[in-house]
C-alpha positions as CSV (number, residue, x, y, z in Angstrom):
1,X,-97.6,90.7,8.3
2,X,-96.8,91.4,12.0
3,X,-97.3,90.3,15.3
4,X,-97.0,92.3,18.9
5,X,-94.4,91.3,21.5
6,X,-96.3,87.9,22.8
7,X,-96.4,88.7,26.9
8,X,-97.1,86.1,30.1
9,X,-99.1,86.3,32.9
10,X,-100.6,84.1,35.5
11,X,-104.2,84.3,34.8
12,X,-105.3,81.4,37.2
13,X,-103.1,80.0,40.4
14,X,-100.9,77.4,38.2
15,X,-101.9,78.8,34.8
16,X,-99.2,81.1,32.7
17,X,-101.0,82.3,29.7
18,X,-99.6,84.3,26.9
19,X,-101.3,86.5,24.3
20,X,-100.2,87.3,20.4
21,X,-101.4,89.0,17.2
22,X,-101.1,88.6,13.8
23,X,-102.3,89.9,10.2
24,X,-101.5,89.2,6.5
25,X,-103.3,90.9,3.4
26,X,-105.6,88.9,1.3
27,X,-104.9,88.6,-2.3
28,X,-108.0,90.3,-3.8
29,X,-106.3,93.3,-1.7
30,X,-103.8,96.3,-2.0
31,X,-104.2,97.6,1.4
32,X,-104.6,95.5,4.5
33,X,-107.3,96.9,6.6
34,X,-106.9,94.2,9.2
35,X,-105.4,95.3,12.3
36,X,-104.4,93.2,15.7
37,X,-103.2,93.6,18.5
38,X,-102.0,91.7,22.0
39,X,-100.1,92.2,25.3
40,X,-100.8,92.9,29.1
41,X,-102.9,95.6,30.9
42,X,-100.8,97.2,33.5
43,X,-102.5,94.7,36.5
44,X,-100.9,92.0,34.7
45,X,-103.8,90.6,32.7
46,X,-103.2,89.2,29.1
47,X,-105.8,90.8,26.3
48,X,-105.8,89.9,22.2
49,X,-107.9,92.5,19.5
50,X,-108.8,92.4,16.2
51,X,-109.9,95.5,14.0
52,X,-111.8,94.2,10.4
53,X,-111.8,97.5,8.5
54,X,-114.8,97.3,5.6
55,X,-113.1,97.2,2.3
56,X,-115.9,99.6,0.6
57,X,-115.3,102.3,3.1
58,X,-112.4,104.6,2.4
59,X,-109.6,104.8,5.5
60,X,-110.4,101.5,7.2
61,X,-107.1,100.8,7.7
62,X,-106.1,103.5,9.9
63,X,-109.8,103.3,11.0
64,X,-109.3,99.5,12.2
65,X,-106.0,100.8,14.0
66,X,-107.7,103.6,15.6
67,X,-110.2,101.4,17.0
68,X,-108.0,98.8,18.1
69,X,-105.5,101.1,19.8
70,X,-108.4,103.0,21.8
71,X,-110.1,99.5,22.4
72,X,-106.7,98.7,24.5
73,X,-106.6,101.6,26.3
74,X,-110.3,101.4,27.6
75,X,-109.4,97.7,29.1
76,X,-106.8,99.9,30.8
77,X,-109.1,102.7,32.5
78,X,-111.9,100.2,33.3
79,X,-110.2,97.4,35.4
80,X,-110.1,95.4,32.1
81,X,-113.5,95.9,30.8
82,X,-114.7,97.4,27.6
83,X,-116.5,100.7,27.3
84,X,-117.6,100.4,23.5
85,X,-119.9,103.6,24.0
86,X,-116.9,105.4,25.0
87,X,-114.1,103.6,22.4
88,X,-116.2,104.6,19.6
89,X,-116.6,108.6,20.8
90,X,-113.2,108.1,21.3
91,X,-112.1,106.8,18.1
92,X,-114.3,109.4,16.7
93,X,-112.3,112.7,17.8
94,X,-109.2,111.0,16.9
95,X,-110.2,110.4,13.3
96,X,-111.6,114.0,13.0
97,X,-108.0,114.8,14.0
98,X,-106.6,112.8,11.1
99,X,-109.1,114.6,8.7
100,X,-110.6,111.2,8.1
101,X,-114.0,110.7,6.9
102,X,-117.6,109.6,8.7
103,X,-116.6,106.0,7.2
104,X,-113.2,105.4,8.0
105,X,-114.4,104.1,11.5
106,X,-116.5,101.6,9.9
107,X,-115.0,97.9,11.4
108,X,-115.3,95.0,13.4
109,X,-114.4,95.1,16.8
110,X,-113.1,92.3,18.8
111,X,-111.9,91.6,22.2
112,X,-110.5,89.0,24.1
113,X,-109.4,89.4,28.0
114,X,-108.5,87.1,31.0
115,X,-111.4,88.1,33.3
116,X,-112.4,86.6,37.0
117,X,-110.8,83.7,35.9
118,X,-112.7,83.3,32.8
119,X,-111.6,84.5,29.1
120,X,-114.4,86.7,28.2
121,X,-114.8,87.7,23.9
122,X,-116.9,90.6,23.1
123,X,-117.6,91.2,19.1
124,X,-119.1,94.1,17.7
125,X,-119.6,92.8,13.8
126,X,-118.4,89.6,12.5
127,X,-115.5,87.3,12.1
128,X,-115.1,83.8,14.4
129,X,-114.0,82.3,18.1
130,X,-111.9,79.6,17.9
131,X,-110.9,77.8,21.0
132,X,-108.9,74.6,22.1
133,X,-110.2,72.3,24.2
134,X,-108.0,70.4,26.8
135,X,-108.5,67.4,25.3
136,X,-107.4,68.8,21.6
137,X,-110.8,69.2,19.7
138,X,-111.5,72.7,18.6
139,X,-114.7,74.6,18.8
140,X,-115.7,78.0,16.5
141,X,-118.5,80.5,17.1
142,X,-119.1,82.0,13.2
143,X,-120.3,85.8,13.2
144,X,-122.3,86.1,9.5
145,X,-124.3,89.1,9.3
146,X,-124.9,88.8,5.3
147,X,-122.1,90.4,4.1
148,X,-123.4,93.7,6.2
149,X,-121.8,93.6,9.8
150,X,-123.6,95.9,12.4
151,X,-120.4,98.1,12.9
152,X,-120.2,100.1,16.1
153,X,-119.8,103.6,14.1
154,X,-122.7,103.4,13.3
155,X,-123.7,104.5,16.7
156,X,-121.9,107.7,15.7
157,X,-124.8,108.4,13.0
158,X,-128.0,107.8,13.7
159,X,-129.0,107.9,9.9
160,X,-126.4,105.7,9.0
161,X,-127.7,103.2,12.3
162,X,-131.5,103.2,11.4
163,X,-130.8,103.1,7.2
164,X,-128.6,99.9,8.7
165,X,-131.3,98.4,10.9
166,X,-133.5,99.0,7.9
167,X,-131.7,97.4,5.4
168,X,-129.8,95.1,7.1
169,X,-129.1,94.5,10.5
170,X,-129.4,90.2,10.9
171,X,-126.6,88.4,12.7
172,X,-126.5,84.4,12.5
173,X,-124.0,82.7,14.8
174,X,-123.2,79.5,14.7
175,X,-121.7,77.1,17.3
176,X,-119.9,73.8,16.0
177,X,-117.4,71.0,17.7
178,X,-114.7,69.5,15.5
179,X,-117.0,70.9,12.7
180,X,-120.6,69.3,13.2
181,X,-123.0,72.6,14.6
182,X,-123.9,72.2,17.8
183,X,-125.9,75.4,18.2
184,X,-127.4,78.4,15.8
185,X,-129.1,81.4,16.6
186,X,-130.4,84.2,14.5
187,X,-131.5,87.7,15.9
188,X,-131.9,91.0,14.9
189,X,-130.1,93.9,16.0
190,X,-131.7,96.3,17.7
191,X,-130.1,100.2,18.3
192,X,-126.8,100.0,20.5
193,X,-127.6,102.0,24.2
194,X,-126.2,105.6,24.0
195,X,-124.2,105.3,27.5
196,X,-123.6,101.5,27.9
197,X,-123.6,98.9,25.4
198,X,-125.2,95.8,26.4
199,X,-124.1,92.5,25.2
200,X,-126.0,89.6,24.1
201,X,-127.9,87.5,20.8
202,X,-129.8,91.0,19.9
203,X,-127.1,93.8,20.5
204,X,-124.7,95.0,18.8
205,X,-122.1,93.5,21.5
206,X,-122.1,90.0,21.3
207,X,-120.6,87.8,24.0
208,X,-118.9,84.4,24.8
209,X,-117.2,83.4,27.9
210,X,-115.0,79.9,28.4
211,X,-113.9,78.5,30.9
212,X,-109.9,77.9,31.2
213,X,-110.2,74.9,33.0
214,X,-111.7,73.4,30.1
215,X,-109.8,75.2,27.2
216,X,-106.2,76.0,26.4
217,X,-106.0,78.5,23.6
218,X,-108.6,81.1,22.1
219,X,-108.2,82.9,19.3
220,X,-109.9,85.6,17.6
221,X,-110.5,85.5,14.1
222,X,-111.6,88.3,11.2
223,X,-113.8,87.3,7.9
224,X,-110.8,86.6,6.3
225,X,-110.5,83.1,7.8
226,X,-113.5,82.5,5.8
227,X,-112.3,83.6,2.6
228,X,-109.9,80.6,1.8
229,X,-109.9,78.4,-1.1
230,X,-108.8,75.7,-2.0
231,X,-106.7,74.7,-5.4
232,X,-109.7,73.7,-7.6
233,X,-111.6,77.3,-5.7
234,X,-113.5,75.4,-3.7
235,X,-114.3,77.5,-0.4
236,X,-112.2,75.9,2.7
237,X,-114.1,75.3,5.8
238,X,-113.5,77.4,8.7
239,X,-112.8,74.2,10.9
240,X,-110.0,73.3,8.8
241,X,-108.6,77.2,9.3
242,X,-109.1,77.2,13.1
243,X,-107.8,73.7,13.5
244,X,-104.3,74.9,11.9
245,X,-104.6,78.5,13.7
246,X,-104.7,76.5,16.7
247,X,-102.2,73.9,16.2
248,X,-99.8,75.1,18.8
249,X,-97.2,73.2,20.4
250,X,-95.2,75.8,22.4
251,X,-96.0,79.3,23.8
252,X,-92.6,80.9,23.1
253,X,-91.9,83.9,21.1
254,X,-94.5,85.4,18.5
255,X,-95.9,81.8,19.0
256,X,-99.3,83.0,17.1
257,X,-97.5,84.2,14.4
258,X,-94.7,81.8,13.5
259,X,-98.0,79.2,13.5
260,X,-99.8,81.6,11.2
261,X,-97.4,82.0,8.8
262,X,-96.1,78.0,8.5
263,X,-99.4,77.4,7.9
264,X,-99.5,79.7,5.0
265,X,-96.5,78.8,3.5
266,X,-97.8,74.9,3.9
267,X,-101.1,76.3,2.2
268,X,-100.1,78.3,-0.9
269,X,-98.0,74.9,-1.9
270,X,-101.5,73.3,-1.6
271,X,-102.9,76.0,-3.8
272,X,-104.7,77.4,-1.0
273,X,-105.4,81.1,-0.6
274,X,-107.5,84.0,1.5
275,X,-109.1,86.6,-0.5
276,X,-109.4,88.4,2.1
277,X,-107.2,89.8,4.8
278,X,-107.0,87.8,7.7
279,X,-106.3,88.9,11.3
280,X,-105.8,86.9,14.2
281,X,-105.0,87.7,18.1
282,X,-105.0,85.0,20.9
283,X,-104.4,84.0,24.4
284,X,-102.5,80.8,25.3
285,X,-102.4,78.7,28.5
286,X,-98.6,78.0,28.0
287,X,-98.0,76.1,31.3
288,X,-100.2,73.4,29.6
289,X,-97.5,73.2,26.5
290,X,-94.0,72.1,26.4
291,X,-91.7,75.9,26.4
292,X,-89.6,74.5,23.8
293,X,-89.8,76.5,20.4
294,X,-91.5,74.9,17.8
């Protein structure tokens, strides 16, 4: 497990948000190739990642850390926007540094930032959005691409891209509130743009903006937080996941983490457990919370 230094900064006039990052193997696991990630960009602005690395290609986890590490320092250079075209080139030379292989950069890439006021999420694969409402009810936005997630390295081959667009290549995401779907789309992805990614239902880059005025906390989400079962194996829903994830009651400290973890203390008494390894990075609107540690 681990968590980054949790970091505030006024992302609206009145608002103090915080970010934090956690991630925790999965017991059908020996490796956790999970990564995240969370802080501040040098203008002040708070930003959460989360690197899935696939568990059938060999050196995801230092693949997923790579990725997430590089993803950072892009919202750096570009005023706090993603260049995926140029994070996976990027990410590229570093693992043919390493002496890693044409796999190890296969991963899901996602990214949250405080931008013009909004919180804007960017995904490249799959995974889930969870967000707080002001009013306490929690909404997800479920990434399912068949067990085959369009990874961004693919870009780097395009054999590898067109056997995957061949092959593969669906993404279904579905929009719930308080667990009853409010929204589902399916599209097929089409071949990522050399120079620019664009985002949207039928690219690689998917996208989601909130509004902070009507949500508290968002927090991003790997597979993992689909894996879960319960004591008689029956599979968990991901409302009941994201509803604990975002159970929050104060913004201080590693406050992403130290919720995290109760929760899966409180779980494995219940005979709950996550397959797979779960990753989870965040931003919080902590002048909305009491500051006292909880």
């Amino acid at each position: 497990m681990a968590s980054d230094t949790v970091k505030r900064v006024a992302a609206r006039v009145g608002d103090t948000w915080a970010s934090d990052a956690c991630y925790f193997i999965g017991a059908s696991h020996t490796v956790c190739e999970d990564y995240a990630l969370a802080g501040e960009l040098d203008d002040g602005r708070p930003f959460a990642i989360v690197a899935d690395g696939c568990s059938s290609s060999a050196g995801t986890d230092v693949g997923a850390r790579i990725l997430a590490r590089i993803a950072r320092h892009s919202l750096e250079l570009n005023d706090g926007q993603l260049d995926m075209a140029w994070v996976i080139r990027r990410a590229a030379a570093c693992a043919t540094l390493l002496n890693l292989g044409p796999t190890a950069l296969d991963a899901t890439l996602m990214v949250a930032t405080m931008d013009g006021g909004q919180a804007k999420v960017l995904v490249a694969g799959d995974g889930a959005v969870a967000a707080r409402r002001c009013d306490g009810s929690v909404e997800t936005w479920e990434l399912d691409c068949d067990g085959a997630p369009g990874y961004p390295s693919y870009a780097l081959h395009p054999a590898r891209l067109q056997a995957y667009l061949d092959q593969a290549g669906a993404r279904t995401v579905v929009h719930r509130l308080g667990g009853y779907p409010l929204d589902r789309s399916e599209s097929r992805l089409r071949p990522p743009e050399p120079h620019s990614w664009s985002t949207g239902d039928e690219h690689f880059l998917w996208s989601l903006e909130l509004d902070p005025g009507r949500y508290d906390s968002v927090v991003l989400l790997s597979d993992g937080a689909t894996s879960f079962t319960d004591a008689k194996g029956q599979a968990v829903s991901l409302q009941v996941i994201a509803e604990e994830v975002l159970a929050v009651r104060s913004g201080c400290g590693a406050y992403l983490l130290r919720r995290v973890r109760r929760f899966l203390k409180g779980a494995a008494k219940r005979g709950f457990r996550h397959h797979d390894d779960l990753a989870a990075a965040g931003l919080l609107c902590t002048s909305k919370l009491a500051n006292e540690p909880v």
